[in-house]
GUSETI-420282 format. One record per residue: residue in one letter; x, y, z of N, C-alpha, C in turn. Coordinates in steps of 0.1 Angstrom, whole numbers, plus 5000, padded with zeros to 4 digits. Layout:
<sites>
aXYZXYZXYZ;...
</sites>
This chain:
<sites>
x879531435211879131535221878931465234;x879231535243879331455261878031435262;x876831325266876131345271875831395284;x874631475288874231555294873831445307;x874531475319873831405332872931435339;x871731425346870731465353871431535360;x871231625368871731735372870731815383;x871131815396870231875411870831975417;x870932105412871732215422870732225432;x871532275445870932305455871432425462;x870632525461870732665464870732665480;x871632685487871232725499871632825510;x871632855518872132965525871132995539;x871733075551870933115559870133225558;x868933225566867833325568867933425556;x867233505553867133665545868733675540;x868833565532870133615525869833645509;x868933585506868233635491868133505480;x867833465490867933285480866933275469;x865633335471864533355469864533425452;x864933555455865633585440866233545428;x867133465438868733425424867733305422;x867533255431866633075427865733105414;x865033225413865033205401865633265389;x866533345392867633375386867933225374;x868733145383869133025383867832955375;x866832935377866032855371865232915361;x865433025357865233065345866433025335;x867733055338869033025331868932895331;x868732815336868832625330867132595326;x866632705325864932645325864932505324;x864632495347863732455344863332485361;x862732365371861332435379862532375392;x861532515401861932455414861932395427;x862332325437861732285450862132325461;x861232395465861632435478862232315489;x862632335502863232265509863132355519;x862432425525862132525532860732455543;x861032385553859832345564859132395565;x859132535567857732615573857332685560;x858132705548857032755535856132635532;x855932515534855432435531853532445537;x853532535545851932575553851732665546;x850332635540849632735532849132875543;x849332815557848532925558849533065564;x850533005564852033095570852133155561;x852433275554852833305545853533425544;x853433525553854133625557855433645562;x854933555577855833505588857033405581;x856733315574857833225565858733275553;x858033435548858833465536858333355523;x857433285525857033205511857333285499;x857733275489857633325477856033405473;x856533515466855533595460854833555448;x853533585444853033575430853833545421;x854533695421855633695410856733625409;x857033565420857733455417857433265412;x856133285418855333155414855333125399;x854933295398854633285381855733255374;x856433305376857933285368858333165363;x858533065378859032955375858332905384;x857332775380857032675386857532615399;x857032575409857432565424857032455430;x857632435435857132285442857532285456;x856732215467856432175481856132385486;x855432455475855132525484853432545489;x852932595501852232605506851132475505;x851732345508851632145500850832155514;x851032155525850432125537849732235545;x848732205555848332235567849232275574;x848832385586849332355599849432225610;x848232175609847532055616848131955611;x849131935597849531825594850931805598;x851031665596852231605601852931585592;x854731615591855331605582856931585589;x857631485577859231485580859831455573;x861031455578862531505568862331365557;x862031255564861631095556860831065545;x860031155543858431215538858631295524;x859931425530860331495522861231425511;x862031305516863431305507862331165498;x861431075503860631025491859931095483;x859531165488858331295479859531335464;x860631375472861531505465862431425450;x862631275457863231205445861831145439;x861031125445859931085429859231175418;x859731325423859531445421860931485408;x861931455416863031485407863231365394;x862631255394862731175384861831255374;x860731275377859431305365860531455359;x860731525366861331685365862131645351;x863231515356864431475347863731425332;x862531415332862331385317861631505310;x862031615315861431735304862831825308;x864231815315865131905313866331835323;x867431815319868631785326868631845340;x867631945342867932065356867332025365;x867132035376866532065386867132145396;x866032225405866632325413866032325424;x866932255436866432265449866732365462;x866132465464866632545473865832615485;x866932685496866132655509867432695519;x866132655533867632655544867732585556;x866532485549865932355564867332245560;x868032255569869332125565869432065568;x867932025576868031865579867431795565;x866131895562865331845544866431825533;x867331915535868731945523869231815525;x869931725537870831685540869231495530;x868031495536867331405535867331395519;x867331485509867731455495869431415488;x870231505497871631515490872131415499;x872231355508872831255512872231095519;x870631125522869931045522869831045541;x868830995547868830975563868230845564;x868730755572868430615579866730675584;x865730555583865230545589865030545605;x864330665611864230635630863830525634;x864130475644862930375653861630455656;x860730385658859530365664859430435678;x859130535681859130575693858330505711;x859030445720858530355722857530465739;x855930485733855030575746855730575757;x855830475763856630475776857630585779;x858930555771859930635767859630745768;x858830805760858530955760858031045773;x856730905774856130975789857530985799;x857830945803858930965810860031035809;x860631095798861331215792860631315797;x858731305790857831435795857931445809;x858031365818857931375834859031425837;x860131395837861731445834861831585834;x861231655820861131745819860431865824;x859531775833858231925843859331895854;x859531815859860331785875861631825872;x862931825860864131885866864131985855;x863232045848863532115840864032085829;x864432185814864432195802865832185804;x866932285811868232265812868632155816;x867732055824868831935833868831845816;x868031835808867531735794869131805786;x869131935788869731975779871431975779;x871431955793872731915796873031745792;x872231715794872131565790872631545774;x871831585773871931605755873431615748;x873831745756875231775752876431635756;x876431585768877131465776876631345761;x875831375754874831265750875131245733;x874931335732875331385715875631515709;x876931515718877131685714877431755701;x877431695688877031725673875531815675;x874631715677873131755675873231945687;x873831895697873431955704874432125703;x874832125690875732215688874832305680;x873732245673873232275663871532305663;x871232195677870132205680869132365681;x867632355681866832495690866832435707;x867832485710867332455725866632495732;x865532615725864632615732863732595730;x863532465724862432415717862432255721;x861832265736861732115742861531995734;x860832015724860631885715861931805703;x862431945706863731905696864131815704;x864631865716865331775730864931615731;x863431655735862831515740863031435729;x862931455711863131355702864531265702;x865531405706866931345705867231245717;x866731305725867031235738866331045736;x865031035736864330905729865030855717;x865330885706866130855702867530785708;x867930835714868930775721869030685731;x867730685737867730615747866730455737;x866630485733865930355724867330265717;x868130355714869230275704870230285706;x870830385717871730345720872930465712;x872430535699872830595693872630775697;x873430865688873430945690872230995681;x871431065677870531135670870631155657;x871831265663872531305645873531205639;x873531125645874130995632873430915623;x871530915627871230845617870930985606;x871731135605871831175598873431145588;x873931095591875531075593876230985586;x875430865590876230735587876130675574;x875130735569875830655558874930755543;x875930815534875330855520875030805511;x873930825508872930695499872830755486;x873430655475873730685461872630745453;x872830925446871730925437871830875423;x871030925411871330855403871430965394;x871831055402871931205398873031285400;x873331375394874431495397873631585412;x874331615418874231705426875331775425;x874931965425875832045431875632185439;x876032155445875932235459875932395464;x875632495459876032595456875532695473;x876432745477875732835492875832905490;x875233055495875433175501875733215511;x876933305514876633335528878033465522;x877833575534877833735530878333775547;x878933875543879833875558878733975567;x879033865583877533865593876933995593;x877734135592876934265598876034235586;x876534225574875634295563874234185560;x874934025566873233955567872734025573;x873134055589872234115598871534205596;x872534335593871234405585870134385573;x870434275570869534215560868134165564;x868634065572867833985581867034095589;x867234195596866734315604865534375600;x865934435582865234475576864134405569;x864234265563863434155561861834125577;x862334155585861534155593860534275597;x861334405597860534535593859534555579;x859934475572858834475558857634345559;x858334235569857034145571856034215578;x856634305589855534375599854734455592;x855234555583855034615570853634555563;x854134415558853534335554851634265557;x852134305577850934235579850834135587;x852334085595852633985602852033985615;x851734075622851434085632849334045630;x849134085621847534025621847633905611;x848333875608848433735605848733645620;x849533645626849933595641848933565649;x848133655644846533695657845533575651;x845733555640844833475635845133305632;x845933315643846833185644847233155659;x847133265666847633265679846533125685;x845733085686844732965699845932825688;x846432845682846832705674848432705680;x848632785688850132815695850832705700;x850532615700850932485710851532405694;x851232435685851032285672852332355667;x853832215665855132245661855032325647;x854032315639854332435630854532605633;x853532615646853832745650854632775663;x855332705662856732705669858332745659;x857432885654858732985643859033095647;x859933125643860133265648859433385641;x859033425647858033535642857233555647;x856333425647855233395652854833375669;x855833295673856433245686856233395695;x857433455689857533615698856433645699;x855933645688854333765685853333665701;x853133565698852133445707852633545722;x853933575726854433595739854033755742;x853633805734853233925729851733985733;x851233875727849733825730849233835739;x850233715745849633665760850133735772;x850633905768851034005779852333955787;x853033915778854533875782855633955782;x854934075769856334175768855734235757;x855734405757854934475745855834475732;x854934505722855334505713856534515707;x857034615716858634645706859834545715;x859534525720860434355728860034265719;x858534255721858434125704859134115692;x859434255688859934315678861834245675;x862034285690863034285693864034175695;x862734055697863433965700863033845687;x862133925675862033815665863633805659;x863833995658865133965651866333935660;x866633885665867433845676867433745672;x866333635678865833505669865933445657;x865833555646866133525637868033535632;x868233615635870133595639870033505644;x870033455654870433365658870233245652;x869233205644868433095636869433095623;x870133245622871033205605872333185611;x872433185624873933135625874232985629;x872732945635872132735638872632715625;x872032775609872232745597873632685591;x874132845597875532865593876532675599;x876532705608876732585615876832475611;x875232445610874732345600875632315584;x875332375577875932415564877732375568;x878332425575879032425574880332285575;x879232205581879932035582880032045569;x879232055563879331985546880732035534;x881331975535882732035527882732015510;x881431975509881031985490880232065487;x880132165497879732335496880432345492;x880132485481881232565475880032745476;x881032835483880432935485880433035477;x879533145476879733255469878633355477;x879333485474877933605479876733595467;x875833645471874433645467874933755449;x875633875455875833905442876733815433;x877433725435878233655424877233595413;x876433645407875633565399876733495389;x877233585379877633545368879233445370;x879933435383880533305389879933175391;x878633185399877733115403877533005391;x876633095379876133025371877632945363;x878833005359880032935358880232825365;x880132855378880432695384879432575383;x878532625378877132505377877632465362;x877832525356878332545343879132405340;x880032435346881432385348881332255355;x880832225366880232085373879431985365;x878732105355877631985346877831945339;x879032015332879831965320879032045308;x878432115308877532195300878632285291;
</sites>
């Protein structure tokens, strides 16, 4: 009989495509547990706004890196991928399975292919990027960026100054582009990985994604927001949902523009994804309904 190789699917796909579901679809069928890879489900106190998993899905199947951190805490892609393999070793001695899923692809890319350590960010450096940035503006950085590392900057939030200023320091420290110390080099597991995506033709995310957002409001998002709004400045609440709602707040645009422009934001955030995802050519795709393919091709990869 073939012995059985450790084995890491990784469920992934953009925004409100239903990952949430099949994941445990999926990890009920190989019982066994799962890890999120999802940045902002990781704050216990987001829970609405991020789409965290429900009760009933906790219960089901065991979960990991959800609701692990603060707002106020500090966390990275470096953090995650030691956390996630000392995690997937223990996993490996009670079932061949593990199941990693999500749609942060910088966290995806820090388990399945491994990320170089950054440099050391050198104060100077930064102050000076920051000065840069009040005197010629967010566009003059961002033009830069593109002349600079135009991979990152295909893929980047550009409007999210901090994304900028990291890549930019980054580069001016080493000389390198950003997204190559995601790049250069794939670092051996000692594991199967296989790769599984979703993605569904755009109207029908969209309407997905649209309505996902009408059920958070539903939900309660909007007084969750309020109760987070003075912490507006800290990169965890720098999300969509939340972001709008803060601009909302602070008499920038009523309500149904807030409204208007989460889901806007959020399209637009599943097509960064899309993008993302899309370098990786050991994806293998399917729609969210293909279950009974799905579970074949895991099937079939594992040797099962």
């Amino acid at each position: 009989m073939t012995q059985k190789k450790n084995t890491l699917v990784v469920l992934i796909g953009p925004t409100g495509i239903g990952k949430t579901d099949l994941s445990i679809h999926i990890a009920q069928n190989l019982q066994c547990e799962i890890i999120s890879c999802d940045s902002r489900q990781m704050y216990r106190e987001l829970k609405i706004g991020t789409a965290a998993p429900e009760a009933k899905h906790l219960n089901a199947v065991p979960h990991h890196f959800i609701g692990n951190l603060s707002i106020h805490d500090y966390y990275n892609a470096s953090e995650f991928e030691f956390q996630t393999l000392e995690l997937v070793d223990q996993l490996f001695t009670k079932n061949n399975f593990a199941l990693m899923t999500g749609g942060s692809g910088l966290y995806i890319d820090a388990v399945v292919k491994g990320i170089d350590e950054l440099p050391t960010i050198d104060p100077e450096i930064r102050n000076n990027l920051k000065s840069r940035l009040k005197t010629e503006g967010l566009d003059a950085l961002i033009e830069e960026l593109k002349n600079v590392d135009p991979n990152y900057y295909e893929i980047a939030d550009l409007k999210n100054p901090k994304r900028i200023l990291k890549a930019l320091e980054i580069y001016t420290i080493t000389g390198k582009a950003y997204s190559t110390f995601r790049t250069d080099t794939i670092k051996e597991r000692q594991f199967n990985i296989i790769q599984v995506g979703l993605n569904m033709d755009r109207e029908e995310l969209y309407d997905r994604i649209n309505l996902r957002v009408d059920l958070m409001l539903e939900a309660g998002l909007i007084e969750e927001a309020k109760q987070f709004h003075r912490y507006k400045n800290l990169n965890s609440l720098n999300t969509v949902g939340y972001k709008e709602l803060f601009g909302h707040f602070d008499g920038e645009y009523d309500l149904d523009e807030a409204i208007r422009l989460i889901k806007r934001n959020s399209r637009r955030y599943a097509k960064r994804q899309m993008t993302w995802f899309n370098r990786d050519k050991s994806i293998s795709w399917f729609h969210p309904n293909q279950i009974d393919e799905i579970m074949a091709h895991i099937r079939k990869l594992s040797l099962i």
